[in-house]
N, C-alpha and C positions, 0 to 999 in steps of 0.2 A: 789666631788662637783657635785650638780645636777643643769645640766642649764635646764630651760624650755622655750621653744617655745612660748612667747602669740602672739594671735592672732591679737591681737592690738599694741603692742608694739615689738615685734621682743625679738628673744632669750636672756635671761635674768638669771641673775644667781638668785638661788632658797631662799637665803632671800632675795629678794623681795616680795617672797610671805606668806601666813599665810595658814598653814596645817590648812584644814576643814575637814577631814573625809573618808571615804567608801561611795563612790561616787554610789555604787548600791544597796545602802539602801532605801528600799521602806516604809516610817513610816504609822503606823497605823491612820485612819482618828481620829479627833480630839476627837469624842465623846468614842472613844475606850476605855476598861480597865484600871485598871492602871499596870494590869498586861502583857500585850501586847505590852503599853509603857517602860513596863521597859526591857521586849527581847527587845524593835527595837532596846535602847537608850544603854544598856551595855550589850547584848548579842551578841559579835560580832567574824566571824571568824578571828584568824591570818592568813591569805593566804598568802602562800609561791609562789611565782610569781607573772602571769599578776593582776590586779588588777584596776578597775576605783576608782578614789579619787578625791575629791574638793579641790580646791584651790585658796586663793583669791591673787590677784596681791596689795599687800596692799602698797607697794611704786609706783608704775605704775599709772596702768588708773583703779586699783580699782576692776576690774570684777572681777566677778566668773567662774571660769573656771573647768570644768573637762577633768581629765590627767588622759592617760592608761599608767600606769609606772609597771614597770618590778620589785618586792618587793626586788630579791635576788642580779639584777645586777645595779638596777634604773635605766637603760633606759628607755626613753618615746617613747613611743610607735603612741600618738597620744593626741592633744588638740583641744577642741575650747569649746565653749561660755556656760555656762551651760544652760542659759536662750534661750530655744528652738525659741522663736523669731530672737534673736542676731545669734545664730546660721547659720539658714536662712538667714537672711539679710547680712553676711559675705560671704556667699557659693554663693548667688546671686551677689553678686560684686566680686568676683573672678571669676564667670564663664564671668561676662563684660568684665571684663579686657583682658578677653584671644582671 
């Protein structure tokens, strides 16, 4: 069983959330090929180990989160907010608090 950490809601077991992907996939801008779209969208490595992946908390509080989980042991490694604003704005209230 994989629990995961959210940052919103405290450690949580993993259906809760809904598998989104390879979290270090950079897609091509919109007006791109459709030959470019389809490496970003099914060309993809199996990595064996670390790895960044999206995840949404979809019984939770909803977000999107990206997790550096460990492929062969699933350990996580490390979470927070995927949306670079939320991010920040968590990392700012945690250094308040301290």
């Amino acid at each position: 069983m994989i629990r995961i950490p959210c940052p919103f809601c405290g450690m949580r077991d993993h259906s809760e959330f809904t598998y989104g992907g390879d979290g270090s996939i950079e897609y091509p801008p919109l007006d791109a090929s459709k030959e470019e779209w389809h490496d970003a969208v099914f060309l993809r490595d199996n990595i064996c180990g670390v790895q960044f992946e999206t995840w949404q908390h979809t019984h939770g509080c909803r977000m999107w989160l990206v997790v550096e989980r460990d492929t062969m042991t699933h350990e996580i490694l490390s979470v927070r907010p995927a949306h670079p604003g939320l991010a920040s704005a968590l990392a700012n209230e945690q250094e308040a608090d301290q």
